[in-house]
MIDOSE-1310 file (N, C-alpha, C; in nm, 2 decimals, decimal comma, always signed):
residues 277
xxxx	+1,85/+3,92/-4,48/+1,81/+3,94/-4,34/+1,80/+4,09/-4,32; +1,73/+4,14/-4,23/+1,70/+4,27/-4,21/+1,71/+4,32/-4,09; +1,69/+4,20/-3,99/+1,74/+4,23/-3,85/+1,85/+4,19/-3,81; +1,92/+4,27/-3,70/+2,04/+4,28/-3,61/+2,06/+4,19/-3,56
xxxx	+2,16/+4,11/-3,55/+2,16/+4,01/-3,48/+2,20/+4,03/-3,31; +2,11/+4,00/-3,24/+2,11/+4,03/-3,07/+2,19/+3,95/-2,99; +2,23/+3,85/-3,01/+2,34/+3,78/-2,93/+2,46/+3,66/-3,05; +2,56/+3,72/-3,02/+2,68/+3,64/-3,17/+2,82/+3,60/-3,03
xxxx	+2,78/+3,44/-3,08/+2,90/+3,39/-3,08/+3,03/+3,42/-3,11; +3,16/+3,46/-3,04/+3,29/+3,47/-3,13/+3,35/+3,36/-3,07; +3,39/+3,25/-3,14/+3,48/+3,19/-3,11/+3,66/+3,21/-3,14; +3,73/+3,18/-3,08/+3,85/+3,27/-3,04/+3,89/+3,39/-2,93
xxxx	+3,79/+3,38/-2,86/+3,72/+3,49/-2,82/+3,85/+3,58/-2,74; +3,95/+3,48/-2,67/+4,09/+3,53/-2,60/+4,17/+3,59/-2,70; +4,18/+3,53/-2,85/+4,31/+3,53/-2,96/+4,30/+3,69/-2,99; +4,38/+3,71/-3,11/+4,42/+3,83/-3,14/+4,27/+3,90/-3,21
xxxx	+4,22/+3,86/-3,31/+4,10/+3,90/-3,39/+3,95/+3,88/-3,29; +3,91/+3,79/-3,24/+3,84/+3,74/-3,16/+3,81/+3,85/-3,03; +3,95/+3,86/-2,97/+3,92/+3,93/-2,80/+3,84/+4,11/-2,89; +3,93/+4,14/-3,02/+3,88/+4,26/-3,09/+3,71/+4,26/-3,13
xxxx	+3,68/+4,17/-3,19/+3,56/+4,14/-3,24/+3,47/+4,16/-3,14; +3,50/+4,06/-3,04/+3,42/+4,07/-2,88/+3,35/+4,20/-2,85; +3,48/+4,27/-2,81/+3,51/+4,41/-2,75/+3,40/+4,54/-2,85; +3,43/+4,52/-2,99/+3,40/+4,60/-3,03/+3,21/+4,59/-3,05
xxxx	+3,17/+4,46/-3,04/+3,02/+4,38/-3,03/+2,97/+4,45/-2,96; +3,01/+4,39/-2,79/+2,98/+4,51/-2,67/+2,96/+4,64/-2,69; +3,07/+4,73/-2,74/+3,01/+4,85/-2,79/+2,90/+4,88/-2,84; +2,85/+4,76/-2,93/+2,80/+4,82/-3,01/+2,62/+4,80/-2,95
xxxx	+2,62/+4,73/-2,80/+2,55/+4,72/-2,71/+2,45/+4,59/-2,77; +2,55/+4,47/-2,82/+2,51/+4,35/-2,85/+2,57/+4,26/-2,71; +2,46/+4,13/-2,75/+2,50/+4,02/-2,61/+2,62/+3,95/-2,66; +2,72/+3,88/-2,58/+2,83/+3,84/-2,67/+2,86/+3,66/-2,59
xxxx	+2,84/+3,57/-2,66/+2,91/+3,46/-2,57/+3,06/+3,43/-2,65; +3,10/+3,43/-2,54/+3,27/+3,40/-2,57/+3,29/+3,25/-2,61; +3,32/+3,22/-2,71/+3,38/+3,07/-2,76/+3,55/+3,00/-2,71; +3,53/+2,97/-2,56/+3,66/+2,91/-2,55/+3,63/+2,79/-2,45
xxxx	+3,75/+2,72/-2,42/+3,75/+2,59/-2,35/+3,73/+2,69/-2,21; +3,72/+2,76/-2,14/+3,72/+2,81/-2,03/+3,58/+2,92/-2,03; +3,54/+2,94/-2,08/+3,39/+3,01/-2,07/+3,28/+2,95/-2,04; +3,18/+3,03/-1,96/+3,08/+2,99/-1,88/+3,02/+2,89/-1,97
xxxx	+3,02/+2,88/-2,12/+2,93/+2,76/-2,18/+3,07/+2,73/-2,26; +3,17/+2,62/-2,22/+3,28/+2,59/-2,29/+3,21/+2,55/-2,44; +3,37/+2,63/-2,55/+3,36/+2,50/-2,68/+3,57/+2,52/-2,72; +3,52/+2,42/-2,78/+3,64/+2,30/-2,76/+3,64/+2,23/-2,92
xxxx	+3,72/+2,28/-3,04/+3,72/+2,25/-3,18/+3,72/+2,10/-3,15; +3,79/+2,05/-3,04/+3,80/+1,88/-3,04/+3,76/+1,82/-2,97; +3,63/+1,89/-2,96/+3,55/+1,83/-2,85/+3,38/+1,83/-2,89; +3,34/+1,78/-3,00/+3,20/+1,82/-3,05/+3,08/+1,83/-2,98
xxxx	+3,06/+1,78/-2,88/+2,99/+1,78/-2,82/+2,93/+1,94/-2,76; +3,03/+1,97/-2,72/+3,03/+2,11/-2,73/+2,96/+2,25/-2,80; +2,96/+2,15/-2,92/+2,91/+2,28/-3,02/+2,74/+2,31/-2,98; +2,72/+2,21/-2,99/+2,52/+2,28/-2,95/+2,54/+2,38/-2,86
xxxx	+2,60/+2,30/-2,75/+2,56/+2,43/-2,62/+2,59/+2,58/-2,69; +2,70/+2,59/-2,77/+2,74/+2,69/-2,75/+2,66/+2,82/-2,85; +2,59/+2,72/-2,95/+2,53/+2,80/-3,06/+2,41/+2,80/-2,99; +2,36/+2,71/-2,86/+2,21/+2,78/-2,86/+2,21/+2,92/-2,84
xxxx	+2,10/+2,95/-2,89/+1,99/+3,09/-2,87/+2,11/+3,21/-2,94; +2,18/+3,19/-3,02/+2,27/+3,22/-3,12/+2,23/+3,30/-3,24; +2,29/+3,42/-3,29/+2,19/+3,46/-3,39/+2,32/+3,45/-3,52; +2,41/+3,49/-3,47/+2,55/+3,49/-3,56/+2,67/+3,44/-3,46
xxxx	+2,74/+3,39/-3,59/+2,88/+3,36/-3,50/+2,98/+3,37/-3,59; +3,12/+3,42/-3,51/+3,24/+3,45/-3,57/+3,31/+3,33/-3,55; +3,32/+3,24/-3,68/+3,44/+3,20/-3,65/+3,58/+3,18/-3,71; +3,68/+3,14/-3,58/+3,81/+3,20/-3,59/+3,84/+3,03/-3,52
xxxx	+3,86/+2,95/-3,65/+3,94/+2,83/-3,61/+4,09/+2,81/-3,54; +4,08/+2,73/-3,45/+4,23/+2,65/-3,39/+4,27/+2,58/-3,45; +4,43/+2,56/-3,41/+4,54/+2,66/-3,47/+4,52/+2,71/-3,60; +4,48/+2,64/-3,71/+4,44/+2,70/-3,83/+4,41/+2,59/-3,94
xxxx	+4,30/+2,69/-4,07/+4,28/+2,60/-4,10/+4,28/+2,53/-4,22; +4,51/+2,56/-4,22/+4,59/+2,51/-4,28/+4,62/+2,36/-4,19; +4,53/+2,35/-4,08/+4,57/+2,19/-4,05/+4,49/+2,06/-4,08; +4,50/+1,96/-4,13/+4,48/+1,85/-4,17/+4,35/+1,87/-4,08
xxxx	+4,24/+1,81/-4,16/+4,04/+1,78/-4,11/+3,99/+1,93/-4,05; +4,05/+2,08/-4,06/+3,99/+2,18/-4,08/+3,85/+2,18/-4,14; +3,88/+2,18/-4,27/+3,77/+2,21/-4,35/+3,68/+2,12/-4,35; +3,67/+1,99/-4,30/+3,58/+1,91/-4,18/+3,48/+1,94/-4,07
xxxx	+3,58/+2,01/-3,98/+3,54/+2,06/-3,85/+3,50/+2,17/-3,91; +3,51/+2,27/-3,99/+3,45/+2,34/-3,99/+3,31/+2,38/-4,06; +3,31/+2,27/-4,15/+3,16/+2,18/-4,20/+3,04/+2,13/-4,11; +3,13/+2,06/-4,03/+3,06/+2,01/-3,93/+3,01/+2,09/-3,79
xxxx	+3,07/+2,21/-3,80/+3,02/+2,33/-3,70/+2,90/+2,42/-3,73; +2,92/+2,43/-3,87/+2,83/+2,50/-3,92/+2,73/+2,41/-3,95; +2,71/+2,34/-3,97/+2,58/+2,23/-3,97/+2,52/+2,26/-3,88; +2,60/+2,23/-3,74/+2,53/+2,20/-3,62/+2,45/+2,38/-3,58
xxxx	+2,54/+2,47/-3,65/+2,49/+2,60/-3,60/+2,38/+2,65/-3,68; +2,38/+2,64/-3,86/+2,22/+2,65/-3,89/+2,15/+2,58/-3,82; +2,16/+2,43/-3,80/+2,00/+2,33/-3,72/+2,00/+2,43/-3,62; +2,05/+2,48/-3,56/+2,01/+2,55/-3,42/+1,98/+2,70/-3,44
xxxx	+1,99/+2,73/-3,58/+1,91/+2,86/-3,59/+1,99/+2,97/-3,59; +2,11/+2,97/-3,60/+2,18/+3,08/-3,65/+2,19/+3,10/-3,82; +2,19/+3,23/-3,82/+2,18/+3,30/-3,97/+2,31/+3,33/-4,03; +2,37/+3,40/-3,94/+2,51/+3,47/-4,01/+2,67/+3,36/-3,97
xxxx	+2,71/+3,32/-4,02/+2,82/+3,28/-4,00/+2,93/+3,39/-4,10; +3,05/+3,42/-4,04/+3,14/+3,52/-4,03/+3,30/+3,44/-4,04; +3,40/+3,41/-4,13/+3,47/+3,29/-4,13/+3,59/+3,36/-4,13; +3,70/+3,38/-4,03/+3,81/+3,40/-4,05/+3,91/+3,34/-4,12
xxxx	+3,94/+3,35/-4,26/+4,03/+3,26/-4,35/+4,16/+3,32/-4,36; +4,21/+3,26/-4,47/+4,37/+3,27/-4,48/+4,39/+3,29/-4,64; +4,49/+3,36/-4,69/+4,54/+3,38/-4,81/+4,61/+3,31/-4,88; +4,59/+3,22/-4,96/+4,68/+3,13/-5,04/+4,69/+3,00/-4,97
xxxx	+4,58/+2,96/-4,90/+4,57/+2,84/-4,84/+4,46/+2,74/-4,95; +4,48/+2,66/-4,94/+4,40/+2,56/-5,01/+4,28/+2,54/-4,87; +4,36/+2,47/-4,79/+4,25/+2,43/-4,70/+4,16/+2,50/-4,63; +4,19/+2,65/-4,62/+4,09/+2,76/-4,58/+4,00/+2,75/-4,72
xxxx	+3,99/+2,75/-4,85/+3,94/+2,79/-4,97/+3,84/+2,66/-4,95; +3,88/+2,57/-4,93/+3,78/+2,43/-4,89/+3,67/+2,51/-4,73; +3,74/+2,51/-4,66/+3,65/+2,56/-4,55/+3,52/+2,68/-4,56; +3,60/+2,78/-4,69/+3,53/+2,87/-4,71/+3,32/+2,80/-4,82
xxxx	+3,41/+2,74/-4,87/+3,32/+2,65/-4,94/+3,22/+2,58/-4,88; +3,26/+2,50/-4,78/+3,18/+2,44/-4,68/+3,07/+2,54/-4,62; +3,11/+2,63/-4,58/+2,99/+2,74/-4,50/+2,92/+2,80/-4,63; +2,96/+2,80/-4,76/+2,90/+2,89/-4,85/+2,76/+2,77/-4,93
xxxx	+2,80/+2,66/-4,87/+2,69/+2,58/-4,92/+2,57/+2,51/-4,79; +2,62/+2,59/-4,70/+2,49/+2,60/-4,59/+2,36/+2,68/-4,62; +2,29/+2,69/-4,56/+2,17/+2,74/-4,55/+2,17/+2,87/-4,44; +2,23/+2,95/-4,46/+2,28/+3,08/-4,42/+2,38/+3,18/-4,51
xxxx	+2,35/+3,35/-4,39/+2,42/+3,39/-4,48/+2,55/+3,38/-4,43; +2,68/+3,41/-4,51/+2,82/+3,35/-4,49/+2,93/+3,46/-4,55; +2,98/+3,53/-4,51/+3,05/+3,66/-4,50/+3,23/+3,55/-4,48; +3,32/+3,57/-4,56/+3,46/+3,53/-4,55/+3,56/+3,64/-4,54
xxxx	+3,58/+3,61/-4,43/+3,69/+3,78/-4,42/+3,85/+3,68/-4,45; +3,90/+3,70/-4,59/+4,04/+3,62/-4,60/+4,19/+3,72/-4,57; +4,24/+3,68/-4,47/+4,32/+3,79/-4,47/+4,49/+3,73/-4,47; +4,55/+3,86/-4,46/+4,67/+3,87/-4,50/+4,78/+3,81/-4,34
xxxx	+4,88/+3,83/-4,34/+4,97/+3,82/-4,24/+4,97/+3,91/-4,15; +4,90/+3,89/-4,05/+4,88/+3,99/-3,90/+5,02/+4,05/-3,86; +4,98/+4,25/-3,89/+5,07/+4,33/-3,82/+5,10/+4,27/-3,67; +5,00/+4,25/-3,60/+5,02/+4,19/-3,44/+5,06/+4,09/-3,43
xxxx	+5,12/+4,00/-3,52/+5,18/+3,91/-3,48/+5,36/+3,95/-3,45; +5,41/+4,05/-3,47/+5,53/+4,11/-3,42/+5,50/+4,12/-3,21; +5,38/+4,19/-3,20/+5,38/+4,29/-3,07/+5,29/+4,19/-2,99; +5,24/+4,08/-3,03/+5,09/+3,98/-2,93/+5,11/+3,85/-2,97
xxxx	+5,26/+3,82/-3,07/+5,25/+3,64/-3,08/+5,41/+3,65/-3,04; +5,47/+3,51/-3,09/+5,52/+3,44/-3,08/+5,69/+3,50/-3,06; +5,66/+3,58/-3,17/+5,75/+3,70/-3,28/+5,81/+3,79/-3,12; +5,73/+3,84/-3,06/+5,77/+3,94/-2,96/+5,89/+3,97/-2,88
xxxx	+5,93/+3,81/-2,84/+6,02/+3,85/-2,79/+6,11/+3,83/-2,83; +6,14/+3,76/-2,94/+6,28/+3,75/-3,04/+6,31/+3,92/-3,07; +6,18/+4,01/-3,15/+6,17/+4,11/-3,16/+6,22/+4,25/-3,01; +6,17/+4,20/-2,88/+6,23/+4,30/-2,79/+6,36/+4,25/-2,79
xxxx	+6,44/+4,14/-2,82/+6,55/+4,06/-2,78/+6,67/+4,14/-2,88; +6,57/+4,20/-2,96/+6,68/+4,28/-3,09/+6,73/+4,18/-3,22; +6,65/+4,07/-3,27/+6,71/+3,95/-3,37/+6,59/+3,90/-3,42; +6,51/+3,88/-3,50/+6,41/+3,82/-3,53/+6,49/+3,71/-3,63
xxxx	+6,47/+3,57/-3,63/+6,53/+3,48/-3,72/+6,36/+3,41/-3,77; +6,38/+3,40/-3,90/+6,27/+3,35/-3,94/+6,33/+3,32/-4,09; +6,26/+3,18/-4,14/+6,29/+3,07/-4,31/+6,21/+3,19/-4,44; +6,23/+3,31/-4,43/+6,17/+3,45/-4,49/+6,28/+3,48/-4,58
xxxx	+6,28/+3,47/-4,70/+6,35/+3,60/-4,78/+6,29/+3,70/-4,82; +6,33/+3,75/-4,93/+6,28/+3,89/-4,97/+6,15/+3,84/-5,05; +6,05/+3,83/-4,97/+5,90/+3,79/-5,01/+5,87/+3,88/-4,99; +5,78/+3,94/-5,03/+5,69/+4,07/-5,00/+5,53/+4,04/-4,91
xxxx	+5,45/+4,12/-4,83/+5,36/+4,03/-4,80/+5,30/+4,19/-4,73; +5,10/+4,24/-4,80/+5,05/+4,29/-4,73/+5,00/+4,27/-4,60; +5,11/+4,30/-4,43/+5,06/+4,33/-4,36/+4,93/+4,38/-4,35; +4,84/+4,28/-4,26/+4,71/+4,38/-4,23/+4,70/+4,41/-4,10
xxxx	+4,63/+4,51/-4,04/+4,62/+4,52/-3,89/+4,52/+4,45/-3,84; +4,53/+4,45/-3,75/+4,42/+4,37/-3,67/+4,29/+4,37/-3,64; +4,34/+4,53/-3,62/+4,19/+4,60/-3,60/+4,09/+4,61/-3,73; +4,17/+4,60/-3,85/+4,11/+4,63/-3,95/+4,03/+4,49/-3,95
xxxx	+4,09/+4,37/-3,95/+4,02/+4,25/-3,98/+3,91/+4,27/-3,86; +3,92/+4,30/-3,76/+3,80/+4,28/-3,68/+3,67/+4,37/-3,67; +3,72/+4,47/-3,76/+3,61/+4,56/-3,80/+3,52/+4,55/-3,94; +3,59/+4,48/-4,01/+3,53/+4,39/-4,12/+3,45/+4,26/-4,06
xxxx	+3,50/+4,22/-3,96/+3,40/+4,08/-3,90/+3,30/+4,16/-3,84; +3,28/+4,27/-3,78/+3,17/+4,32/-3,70/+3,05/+4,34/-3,79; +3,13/+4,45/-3,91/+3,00/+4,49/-4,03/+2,96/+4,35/-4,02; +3,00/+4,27/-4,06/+2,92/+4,15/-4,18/+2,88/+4,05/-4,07
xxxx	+2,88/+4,03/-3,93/+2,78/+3,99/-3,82/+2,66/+4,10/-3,79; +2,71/+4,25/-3,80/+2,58/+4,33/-3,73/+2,50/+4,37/-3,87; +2,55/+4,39/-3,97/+2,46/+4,46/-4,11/+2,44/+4,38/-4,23; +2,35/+4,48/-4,29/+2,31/+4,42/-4,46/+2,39/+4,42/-4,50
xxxx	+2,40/+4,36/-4,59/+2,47/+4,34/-4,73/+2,57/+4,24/-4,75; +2,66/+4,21/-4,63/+2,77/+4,16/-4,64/+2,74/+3,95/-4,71; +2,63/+3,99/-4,68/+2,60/+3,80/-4,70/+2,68/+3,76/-4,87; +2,73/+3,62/-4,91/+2,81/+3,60/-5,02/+2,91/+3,70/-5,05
xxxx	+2,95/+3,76/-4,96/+3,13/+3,83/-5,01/+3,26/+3,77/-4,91; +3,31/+3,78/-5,02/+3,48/+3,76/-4,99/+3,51/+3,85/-4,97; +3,59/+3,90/-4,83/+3,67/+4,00/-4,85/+3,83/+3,98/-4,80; +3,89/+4,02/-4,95/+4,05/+3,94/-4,89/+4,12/+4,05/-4,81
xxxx	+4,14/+4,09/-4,67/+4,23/+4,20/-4,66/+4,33/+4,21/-4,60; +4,40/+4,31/-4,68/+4,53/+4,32/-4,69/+4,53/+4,47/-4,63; +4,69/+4,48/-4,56/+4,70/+4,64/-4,54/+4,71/+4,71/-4,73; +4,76/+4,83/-4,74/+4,80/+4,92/-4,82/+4,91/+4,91/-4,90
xxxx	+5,01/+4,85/-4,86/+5,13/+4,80/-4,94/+5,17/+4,68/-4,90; +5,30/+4,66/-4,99/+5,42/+4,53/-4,97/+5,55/+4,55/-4,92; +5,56/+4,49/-4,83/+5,64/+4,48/-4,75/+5,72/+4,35/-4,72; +5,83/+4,34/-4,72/+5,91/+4,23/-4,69/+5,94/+4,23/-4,54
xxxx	+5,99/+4,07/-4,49/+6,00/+4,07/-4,28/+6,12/+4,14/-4,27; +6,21/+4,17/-4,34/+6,32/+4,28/-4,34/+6,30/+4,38/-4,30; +6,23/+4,44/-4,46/+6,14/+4,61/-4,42/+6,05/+4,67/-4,34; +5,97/+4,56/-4,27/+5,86/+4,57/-4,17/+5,96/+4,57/-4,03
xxxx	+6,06/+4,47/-4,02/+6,15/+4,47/-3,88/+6,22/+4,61/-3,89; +6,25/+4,68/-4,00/+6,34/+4,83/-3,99/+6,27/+4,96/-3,98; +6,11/+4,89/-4,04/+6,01/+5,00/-4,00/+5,98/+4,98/-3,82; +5,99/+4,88/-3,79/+5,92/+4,92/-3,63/+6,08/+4,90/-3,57
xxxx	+6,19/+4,92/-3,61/+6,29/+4,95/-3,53/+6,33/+5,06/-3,52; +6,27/+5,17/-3,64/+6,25/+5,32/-3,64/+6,17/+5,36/-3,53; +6,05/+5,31/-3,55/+5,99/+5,34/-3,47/+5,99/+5,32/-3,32; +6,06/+5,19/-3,27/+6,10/+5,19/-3,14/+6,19/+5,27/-3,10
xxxx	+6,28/+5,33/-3,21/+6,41/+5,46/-3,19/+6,56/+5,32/-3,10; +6,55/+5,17/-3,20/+6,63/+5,13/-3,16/+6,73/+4,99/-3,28; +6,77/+4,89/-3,20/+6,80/+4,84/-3,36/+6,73/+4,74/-3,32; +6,68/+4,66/-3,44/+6,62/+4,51/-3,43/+6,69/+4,46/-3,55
xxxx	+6,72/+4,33/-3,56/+6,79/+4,31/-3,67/+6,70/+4,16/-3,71; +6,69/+4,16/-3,87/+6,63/+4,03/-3,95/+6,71/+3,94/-3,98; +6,73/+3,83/-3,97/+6,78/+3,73/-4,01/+6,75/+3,63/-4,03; +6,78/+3,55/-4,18/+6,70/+3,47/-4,21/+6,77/+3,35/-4,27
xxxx	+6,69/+3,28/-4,22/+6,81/+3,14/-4,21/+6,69/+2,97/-4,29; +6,77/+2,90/-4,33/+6,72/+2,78/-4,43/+6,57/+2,71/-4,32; +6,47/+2,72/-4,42/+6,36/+2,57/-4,34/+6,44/+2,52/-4,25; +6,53/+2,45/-4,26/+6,61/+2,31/-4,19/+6,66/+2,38/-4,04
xxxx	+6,72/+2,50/-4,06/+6,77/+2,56/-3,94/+6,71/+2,57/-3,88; +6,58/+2,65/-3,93/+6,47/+2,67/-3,83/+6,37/+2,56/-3,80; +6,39/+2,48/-3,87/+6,25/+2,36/-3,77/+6,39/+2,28/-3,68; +6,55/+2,26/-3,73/+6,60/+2,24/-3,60/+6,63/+2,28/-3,51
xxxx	+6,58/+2,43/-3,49/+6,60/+2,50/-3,40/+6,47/+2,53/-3,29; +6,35/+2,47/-3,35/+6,25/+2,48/-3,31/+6,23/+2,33/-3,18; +6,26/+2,26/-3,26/+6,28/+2,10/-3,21/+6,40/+2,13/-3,09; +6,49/+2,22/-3,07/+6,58/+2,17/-2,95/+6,50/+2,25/-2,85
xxxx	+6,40/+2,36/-2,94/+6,36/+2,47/-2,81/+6,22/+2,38/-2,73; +6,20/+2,24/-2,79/+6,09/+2,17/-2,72/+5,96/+2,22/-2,81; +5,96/+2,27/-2,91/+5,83/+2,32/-2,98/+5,78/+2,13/-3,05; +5,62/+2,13/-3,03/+5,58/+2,01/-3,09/+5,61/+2,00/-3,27
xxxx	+5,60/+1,84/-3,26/+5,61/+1,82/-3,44/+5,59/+1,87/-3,51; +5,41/+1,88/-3,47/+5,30/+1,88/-3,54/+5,31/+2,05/-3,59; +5,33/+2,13/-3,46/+5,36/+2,28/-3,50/+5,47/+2,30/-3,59; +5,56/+2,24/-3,56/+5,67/+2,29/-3,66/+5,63/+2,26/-3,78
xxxx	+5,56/+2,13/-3,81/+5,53/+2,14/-3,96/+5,45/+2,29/-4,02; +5,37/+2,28/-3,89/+5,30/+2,43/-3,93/+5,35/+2,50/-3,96; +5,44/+2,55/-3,87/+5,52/+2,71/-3,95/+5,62/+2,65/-4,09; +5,66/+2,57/-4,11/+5,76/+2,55/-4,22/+5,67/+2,58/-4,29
xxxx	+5,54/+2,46/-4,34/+5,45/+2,51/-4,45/+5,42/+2,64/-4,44; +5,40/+2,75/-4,31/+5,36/+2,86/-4,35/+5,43/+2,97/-4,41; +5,58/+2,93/-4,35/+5,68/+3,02/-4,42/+5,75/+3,00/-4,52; +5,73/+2,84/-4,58/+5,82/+2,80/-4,69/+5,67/+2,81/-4,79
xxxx	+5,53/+2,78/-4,79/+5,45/+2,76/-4,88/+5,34/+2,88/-4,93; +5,30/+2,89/-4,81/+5,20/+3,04/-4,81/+5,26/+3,19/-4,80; +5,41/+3,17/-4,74/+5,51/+3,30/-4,75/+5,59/+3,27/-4,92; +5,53/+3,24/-5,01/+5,61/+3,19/-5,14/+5,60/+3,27/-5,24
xxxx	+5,56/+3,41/-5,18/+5,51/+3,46/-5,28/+5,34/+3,49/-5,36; +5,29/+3,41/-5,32/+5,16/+3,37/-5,41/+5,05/+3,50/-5,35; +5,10/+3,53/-5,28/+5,04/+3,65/-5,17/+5,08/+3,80/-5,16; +5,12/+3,77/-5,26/+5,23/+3,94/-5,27/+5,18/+4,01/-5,37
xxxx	+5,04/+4,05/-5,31/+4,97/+4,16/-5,38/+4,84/+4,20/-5,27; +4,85/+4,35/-5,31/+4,72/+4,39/-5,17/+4,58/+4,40/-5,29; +4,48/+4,39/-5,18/+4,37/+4,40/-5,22/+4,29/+4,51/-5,12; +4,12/+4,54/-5,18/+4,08/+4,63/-5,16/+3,94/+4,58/-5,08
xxxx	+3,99/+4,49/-5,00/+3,90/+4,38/-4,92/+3,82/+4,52/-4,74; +3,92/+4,57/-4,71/+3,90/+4,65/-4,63/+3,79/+4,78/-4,66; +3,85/+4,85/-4,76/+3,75/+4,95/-4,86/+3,64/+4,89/-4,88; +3,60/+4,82/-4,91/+3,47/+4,74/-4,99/+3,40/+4,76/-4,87
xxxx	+3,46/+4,68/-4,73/+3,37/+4,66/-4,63/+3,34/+4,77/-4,54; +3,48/+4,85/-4,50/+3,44/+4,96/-4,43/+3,46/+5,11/-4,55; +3,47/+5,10/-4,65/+3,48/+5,22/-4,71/+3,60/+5,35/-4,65; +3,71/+5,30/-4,61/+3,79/+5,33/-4,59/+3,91/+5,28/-4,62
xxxx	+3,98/+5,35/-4,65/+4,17/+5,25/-4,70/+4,18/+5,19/-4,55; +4,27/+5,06/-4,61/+4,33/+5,01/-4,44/+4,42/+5,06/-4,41; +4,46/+5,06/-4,29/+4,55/+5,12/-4,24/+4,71/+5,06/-4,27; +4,81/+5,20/-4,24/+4,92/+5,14/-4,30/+5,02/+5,04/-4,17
xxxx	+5,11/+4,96/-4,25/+5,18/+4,90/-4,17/+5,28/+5,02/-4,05; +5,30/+5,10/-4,13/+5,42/+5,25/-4,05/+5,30/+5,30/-3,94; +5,17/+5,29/-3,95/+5,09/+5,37/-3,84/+5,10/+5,22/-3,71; +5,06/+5,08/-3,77/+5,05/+5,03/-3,68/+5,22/+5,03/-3,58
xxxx	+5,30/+5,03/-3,65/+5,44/+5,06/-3,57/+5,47/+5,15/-3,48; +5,41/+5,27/-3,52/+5,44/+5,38/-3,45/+5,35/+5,35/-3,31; +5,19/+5,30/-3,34/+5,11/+5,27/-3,21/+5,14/+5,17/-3,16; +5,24/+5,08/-3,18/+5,26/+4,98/-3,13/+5,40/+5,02/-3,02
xxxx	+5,47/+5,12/-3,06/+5,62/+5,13/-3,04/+5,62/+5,19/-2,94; +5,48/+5,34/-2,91/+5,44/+5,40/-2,81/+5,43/+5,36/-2,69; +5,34/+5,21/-2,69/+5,35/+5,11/-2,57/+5,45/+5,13/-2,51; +5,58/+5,10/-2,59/+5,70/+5,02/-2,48/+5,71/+4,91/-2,50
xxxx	+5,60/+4,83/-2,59/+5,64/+4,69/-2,64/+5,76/+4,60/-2,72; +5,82/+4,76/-2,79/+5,95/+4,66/-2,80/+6,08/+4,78/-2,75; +6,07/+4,80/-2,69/+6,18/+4,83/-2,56/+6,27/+4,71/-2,56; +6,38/+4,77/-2,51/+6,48/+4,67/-2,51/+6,47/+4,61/-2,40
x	+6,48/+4,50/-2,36/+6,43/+4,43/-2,21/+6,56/+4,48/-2,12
């Protein structure tokens, strides 16, 4: 393909990589339709019907599957998305995957035997998941407890993954690449919590306690089944090690090292986001 694509779907469009992608599209003085259950043309992963509307008059689209697509009939729905979005004439599909997942590696496969071009950005364990999920307020609370030992795992930042989704929606070349990215080093949820408690200038402390503790600790706080199975598989299966190596997924796409885990801390710490409440 040779031309720009003038209007790209992101679906995710609220989440952490998604609201980035959006933002940075705009800039780049592209049309943008937002992919959520509450946007002027809703879509809805469980709701198919949905999908036409949202790829009409579509030239690329980002997508960034719910909850992920480490869950059971992912790589289904996400077969079945992109079907519907070449018949309607989109070119570039753009696929937010995961590292050491089986069922993202199926998903990836699925779009790579479409009739478009299909760019896989597979990435590592989100720096922003400390300062924009889940993680946050255990983190300002001073205790993070998570089923983690001394695994090692390239942090990537966020911004990096969403500037790799932009190249390979707006330019040449990116069509048929993987790019797996990782930040710059290894880091364990230890060493990453004592790097951004430097950097808050306060104490945060790691603690890490058995699968069992933590999914029955999840279950009394009212968290669903279905989710807890999630995080156990993600912290007992895909935190296993198998991932504890960086790659050069960032460089390839933007020609720059990614950024390190210690810079995202320091800009994160600035905020006030993890202040002691």
């Amino acid at each position: 393909m040779s031309e720009t694509p003038e209007h790209v779907l992101v679906l995710g469009a609220t989440g952490k990589t998604g609201a980035r992608v959006a933002r940075r599209l705009r800039e780049r003085g592209l049309r943008v339709r937002a992919g959520s259950r509450a946007a002027e043309v809703p879509f809805d992963w469980d709701d198919a019907p949905t999908w036409a509307p949202a790829v009409a008059g579509i030239t690329a689209v980002y997508i960034a599957f719910q909850p992920d697509l480490a869950v059971p009939g992912a790589p289904e729905a996400v077969r079945a998305f992109g079907e519907v979005a070449v018949a309607a004439g989109v070119r570039r599909l753009v696929l937010l995957s995961g590292r050491g997942e089986e069922e993202a590696r199926a998903a990836e496969q699925a779009l790579f035997e479409l009739d478009a071009d299909v760019t896989v950005v597979r990435s590592s364990f989100f720096a922003q998941n400390f300062s924009e999920g889940n993680f946050l307020e255990p983190v300002r609370a001073g205790q993070l407890v998570l089923p983690v030992g001394a695994v090692p795992e390239p942090f990537i930042d966020v911004d990096d993954v969403a500037e790799v989704a932009v190249v390979a929606l707006t330019e040449d070349g990116h069509a048929g690449q993987v790019y797996e990215v990782t930040g710059p080093r290894l880091l364990t949820f230890a060493e990453a919590v004592a790097e951004m408690a430097a950097a808050a200038g306060r104490s945060i402390d790691y603690v890490q306690v058995s699968p069992e503790d933590y999914a029955a600790a999840l279950t009394d706080e009212g968290v669903p089944a279905e989710f807890v199975d999630f995080l156990i598989y993600l912290f007992t299966t895909v935190l296993d090690g198998r991932n504890a190596q960086v790659s050069d997924g960032v460089e390839r796409a933007l020609g720059r090292p990614a950024r390190d885990f210690a810079e995202y801390a320091k800009t994160a710490a600035a905020t006030g986001i993890w202040d002691a409440p």
